[in-house]
C-alpha positions, 0 to 999 in steps of 0.5 A, spaced: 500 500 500 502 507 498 500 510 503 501 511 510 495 510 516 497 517 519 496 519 510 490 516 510 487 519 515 489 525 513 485 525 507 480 523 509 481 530 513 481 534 508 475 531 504 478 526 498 472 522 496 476 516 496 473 510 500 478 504 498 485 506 499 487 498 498 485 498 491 485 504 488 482 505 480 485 510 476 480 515 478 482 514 485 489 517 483 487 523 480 483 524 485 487 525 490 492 528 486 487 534 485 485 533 492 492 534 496 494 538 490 490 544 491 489 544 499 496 545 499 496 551 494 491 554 498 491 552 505 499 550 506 503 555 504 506 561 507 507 568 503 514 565 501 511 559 499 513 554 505 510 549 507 507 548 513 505 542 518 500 540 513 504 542 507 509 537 508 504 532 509 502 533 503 508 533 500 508 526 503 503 524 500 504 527 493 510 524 493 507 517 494 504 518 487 510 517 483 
């Protein structure tokens, strides 16, 4: 599996409509790309473009796409 419990829940958190994350579809990839992408841009970054907790999660997570 891709991801970690702590990366899961943290989806789950922020609302990415992925129900089985053992069997994930092609859509369910795109989705959580889309989902993390933009809460990272939008909720994650400082005036200089660092990340913060959430941010770095994020980045974890992106990560574990490719």
């Amino acid at each position: 599996m891709p991801f970690e419990d702590e990366q899961i829940a943290f989806m789950n958190k922020i609302g990415v409509p992925v129900r089985d994350y053992q069997h994930l579809t092609d859509d369910d990839w795109i989705t959580i790309e889309d989902y993390v992408g933009d809460y990272l841009t939008l909720k994650c970054l400082d005036r200089n473009y660092n990340p913060n907790e959430e941010g770095m999660m994020c980045y974890s997570i992106l990560a574990s796409l490719s």
